[in-house]
C-alpha positions as CSV (number, residue, x, y, z in Angstrom):
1,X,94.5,66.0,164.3
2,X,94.7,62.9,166.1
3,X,96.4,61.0,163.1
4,X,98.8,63.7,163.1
5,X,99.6,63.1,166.9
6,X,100.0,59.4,166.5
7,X,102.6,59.7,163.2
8,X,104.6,62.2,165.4
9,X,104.6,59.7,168.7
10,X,105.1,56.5,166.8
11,X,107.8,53.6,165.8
12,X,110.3,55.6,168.0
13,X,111.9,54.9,171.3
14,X,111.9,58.5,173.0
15,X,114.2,58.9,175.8
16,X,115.2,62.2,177.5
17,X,119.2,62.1,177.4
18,X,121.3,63.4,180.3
19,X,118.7,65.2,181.9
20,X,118.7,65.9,185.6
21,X,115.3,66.4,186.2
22,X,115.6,69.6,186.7
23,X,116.1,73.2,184.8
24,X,118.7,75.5,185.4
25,X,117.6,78.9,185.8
26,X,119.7,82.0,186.5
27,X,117.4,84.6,188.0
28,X,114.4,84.5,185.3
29,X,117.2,83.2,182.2
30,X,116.7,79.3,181.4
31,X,120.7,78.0,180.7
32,X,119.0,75.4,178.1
33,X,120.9,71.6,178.9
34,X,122.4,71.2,175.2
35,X,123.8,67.8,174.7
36,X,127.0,67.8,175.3
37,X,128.3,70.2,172.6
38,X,125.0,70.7,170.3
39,X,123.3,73.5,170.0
40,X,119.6,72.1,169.6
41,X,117.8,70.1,172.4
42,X,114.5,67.9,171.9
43,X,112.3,67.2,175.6
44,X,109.5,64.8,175.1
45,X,107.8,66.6,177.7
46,X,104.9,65.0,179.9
47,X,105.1,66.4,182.8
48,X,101.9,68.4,184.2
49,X,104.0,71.5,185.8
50,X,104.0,74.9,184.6
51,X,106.9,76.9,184.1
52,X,107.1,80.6,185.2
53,X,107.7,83.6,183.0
54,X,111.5,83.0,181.7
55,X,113.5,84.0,178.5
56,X,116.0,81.8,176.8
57,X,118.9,82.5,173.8
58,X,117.2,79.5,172.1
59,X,114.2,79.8,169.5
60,X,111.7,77.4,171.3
61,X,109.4,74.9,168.7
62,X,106.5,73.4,170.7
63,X,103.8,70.6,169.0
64,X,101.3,69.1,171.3
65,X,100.9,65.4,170.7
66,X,98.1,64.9,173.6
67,X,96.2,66.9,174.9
68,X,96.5,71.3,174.4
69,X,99.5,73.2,175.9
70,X,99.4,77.0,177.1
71,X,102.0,79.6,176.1
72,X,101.6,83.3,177.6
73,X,104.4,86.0,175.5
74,X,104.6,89.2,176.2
75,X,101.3,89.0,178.1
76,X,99.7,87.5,174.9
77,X,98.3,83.4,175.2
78,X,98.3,81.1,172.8
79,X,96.6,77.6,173.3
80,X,97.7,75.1,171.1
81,X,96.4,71.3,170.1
82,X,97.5,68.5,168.8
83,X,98.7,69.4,165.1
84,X,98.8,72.7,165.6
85,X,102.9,74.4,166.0
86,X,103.7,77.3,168.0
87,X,107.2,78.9,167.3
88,X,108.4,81.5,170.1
89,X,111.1,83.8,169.3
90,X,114.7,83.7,171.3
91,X,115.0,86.2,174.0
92,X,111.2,86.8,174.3
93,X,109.3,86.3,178.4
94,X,106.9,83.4,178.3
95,X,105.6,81.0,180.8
96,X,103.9,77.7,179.8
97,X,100.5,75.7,181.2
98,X,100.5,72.4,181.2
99,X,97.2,70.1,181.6
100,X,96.8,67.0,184.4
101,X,97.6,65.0,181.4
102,X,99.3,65.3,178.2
103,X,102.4,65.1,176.3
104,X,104.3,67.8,173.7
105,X,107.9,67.6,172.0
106,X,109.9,70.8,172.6
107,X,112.5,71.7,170.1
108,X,115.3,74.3,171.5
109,X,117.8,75.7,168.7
110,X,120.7,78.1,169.3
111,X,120.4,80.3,165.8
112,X,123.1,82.5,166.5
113,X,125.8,81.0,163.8
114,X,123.2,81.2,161.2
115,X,123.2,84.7,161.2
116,X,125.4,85.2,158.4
117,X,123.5,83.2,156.1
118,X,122.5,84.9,153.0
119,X,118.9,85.7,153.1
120,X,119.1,84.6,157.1
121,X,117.6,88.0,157.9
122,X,114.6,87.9,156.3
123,X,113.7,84.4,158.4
124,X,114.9,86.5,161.3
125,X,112.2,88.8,161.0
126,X,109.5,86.3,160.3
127,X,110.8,85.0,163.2
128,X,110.9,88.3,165.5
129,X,107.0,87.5,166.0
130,X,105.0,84.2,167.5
131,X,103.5,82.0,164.5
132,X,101.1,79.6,165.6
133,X,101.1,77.2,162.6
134,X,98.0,75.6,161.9
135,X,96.8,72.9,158.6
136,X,93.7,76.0,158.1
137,X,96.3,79.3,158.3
138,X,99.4,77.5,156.3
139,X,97.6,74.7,153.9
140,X,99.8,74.6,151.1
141,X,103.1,73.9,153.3
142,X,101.7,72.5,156.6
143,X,102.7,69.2,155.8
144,X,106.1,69.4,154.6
145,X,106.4,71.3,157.6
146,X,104.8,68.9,160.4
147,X,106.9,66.4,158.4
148,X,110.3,68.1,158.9
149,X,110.1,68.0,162.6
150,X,109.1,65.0,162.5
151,X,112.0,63.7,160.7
152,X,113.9,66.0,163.2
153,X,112.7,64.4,166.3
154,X,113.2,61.0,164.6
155,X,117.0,61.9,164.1
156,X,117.3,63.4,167.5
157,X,115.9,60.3,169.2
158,X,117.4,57.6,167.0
159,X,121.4,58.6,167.7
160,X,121.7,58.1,164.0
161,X,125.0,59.8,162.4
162,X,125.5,63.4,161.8
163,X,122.1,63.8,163.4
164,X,122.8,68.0,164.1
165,X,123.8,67.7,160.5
166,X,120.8,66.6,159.7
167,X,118.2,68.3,161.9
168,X,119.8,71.6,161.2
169,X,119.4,71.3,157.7
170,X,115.7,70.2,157.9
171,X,115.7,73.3,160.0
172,X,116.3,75.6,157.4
173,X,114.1,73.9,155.4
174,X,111.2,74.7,157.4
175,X,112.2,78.1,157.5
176,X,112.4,78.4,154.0
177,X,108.9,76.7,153.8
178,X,107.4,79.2,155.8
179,X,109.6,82.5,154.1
180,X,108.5,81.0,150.6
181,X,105.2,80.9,151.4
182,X,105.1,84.6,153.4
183,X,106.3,85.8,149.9
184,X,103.8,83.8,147.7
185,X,101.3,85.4,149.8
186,X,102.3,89.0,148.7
187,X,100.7,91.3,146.1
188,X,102.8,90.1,143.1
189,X,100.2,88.5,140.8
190,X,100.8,90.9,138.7
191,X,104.6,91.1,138.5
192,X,107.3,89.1,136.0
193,X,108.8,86.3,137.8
194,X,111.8,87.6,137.0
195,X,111.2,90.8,138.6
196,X,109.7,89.9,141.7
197,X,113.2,88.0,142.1
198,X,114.7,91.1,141.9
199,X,112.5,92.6,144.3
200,X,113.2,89.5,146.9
201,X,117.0,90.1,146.3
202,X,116.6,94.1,147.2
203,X,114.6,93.6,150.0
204,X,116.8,91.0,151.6
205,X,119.4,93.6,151.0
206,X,117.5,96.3,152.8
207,X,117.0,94.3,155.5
208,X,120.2,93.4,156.1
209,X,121.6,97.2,155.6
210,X,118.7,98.1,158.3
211,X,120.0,95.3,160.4
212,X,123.6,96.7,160.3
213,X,122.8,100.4,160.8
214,X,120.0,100.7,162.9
215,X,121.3,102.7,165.2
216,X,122.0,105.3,162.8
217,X,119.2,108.1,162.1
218,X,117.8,105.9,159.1
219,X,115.0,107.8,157.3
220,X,112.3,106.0,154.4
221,X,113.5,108.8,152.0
222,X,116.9,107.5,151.9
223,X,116.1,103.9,152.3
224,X,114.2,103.9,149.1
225,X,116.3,106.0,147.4
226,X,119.2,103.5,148.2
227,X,116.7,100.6,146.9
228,X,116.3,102.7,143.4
229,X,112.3,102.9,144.4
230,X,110.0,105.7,144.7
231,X,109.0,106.2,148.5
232,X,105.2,105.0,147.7
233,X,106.1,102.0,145.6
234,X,109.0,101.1,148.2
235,X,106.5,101.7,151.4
236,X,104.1,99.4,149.5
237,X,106.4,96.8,148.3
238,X,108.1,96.7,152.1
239,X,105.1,95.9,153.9
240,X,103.8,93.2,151.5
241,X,107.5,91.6,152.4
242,X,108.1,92.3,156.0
243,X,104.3,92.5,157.3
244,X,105.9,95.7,159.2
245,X,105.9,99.7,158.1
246,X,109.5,101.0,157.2
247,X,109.6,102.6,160.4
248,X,107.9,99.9,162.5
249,X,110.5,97.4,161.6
250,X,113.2,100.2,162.2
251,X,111.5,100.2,165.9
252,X,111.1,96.4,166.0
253,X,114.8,96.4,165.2
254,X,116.0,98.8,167.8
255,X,113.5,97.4,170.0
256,X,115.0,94.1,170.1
257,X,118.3,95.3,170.1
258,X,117.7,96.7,173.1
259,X,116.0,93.8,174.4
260,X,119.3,92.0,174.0
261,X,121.0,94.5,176.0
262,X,119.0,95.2,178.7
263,X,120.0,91.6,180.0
264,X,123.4,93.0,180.2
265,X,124.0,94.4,184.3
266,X,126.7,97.1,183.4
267,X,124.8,99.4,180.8
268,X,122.5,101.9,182.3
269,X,118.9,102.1,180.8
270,X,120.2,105.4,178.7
271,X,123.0,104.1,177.8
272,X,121.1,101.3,176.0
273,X,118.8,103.8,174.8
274,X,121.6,105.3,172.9
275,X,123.2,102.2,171.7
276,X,120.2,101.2,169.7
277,X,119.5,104.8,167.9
278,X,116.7,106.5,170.3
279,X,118.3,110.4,170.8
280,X,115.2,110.7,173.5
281,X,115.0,108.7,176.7
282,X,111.3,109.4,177.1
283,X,110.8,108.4,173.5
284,X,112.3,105.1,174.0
285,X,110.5,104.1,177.2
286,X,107.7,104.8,175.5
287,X,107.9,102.6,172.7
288,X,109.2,100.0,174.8
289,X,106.6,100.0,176.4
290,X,104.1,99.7,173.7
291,X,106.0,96.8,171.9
292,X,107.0,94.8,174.8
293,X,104.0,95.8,177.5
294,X,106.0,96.9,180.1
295,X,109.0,99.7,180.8
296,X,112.6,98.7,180.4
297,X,113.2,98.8,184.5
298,X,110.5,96.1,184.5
299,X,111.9,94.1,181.4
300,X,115.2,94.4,183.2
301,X,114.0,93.0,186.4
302,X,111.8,90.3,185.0
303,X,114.9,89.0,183.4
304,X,117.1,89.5,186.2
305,X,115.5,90.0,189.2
306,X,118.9,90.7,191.4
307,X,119.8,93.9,189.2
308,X,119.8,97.5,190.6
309,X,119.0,100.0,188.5
């Protein structure tokens, strides 16, 4: 992995633009220092300080070049190295370790105007989980992959022209990389090419219903039925594509939902319980609790330390 760190840190004068040396926090929220109007920010980042738990709107990309680099989400750590990639969803509590020495590029994207991209929520759920990308775990893609941000950090640090343009769209080319190869890894050896399209096209438009109306009292019958599959072959073919049960992802969706609106001071815990499709108060806390390790009073404080519930 040491070749890998020395193609990503080489022929390239890296400069931190406009920074101010230091980050803006709002109670536990990072406000992430775009550039000027972007919405994407790259740190060559050597400093040896940790950061405290804090959330962020941004999906955060983080390669060690020297040295490893410590990531705690959701009370789950991840130690990277050099060559290995860790991507941490938006919105999600982590705090980072930092060695004596070392050095790692962070790459910060805003997502939210991709949302409406055909296909887009798919990614998103790929992306609703930590993936710690490693040569061993994603072979047949690492490469093109480790490559892409290369070329992205090489276009953020070189002022070159349309340089969002361009890092954007190697973006989406990553995550296509990695959906392509989630969906090479399912069960469909035995399937027509032309029918496990079909299958990608259904599903994509399952999870883009479920991501519309999950707040509604969604059941697997219907779900299938809407699909034009039988409730075993749909339960099958849905967890070879989304890694999740129908009704985990229904919770993972609610879940994060809720997530998003527990940062919000003028909805009461019920109320957001409401909002996101849970009829039962206690039934919500309780799955909040299992998904996220903690109660949504505590998520609620961790995020914003000032609010009264």
């Amino acid at each position: 992995m040491v070749l890998a760190a020395q193609k990503l840190n080489s022929g390239i004068n890296i400069i931190n633009k406009d920074f101010a040396g230091t980050r803006k926090l709002k109670q536990n929220q990072e406000i992430v220092q775009y550039l000027n109007d972007s919405t994407l920010r790259i740190w060559y980042n050597d400093q040896d300080e940790d950061y405290e738990t804090h959330w962020h709107n941004a999906i955060e990309i983080i390669m060690p070049v020297e040295e490893w680099y410590e990531v705690t989400i959701s009370e789950e750590k991840f130690h990277i190295t050099p060559g290995e990639i860790l991507i941490i969803p938006s919105s999600s509590l982590h705090s980072l370790h930092a060695p004596s020495k070392g050095a790692r590029f962070i790459f910060l994207f805003d997502l939210h105007f991709l949302e409406k991209l055909s296909g887009f929520t798919s990614i998103s759920t790929i992306l609703g989980k930590p993936i710690v990308i490693k040569k061993e775990t994603f072979l047949p893609v690492y490469d093109d992959i480790y490559d892409l941000l290369i070329q992205m950090r090489t276009e953020y640090f070189s002022d070159s022209d349309f340089a969002d343009i361009m890092i954007y769209s190697h973006l989406l080319e990553l995550f296509s990389l990695i959906g392509r190869y989630r969906i090479s890894e399912m069960k469909l050896s035995n399937t027509r090419i032309y029918k496990q399209k079909e299958y990608i096209d259904k599903f994509n438009e399952v999870l883009e219903y479920i991501d519309e109306h999950y707040m509604e009292n969604l059941c697997l019958e219907s779900i299938a039925y809407k699909a034009g599959f039988s409730k075993f072959h749909f339960s099958r073919l849905f967890k070879q594509y989304t890694n999740f049960t129908f009704n985990e992802y229904l919770t993972h969706r609610r879940i994060k939902a809720a997530s998003d609106l527990l940062a919000m001071p003028d909805l009461s815990i019920t109320e957001v319980s409401l909002a996101v499709g849970f009829a039962s108060i206690s039934t919500f806390n309780r799955i909040f609790r299992q998904v996220n390790k903690c109660t949504p009073s505590e998520y609620r404080r961790k995020h914003n330390p000032l609010h009264r519930l």
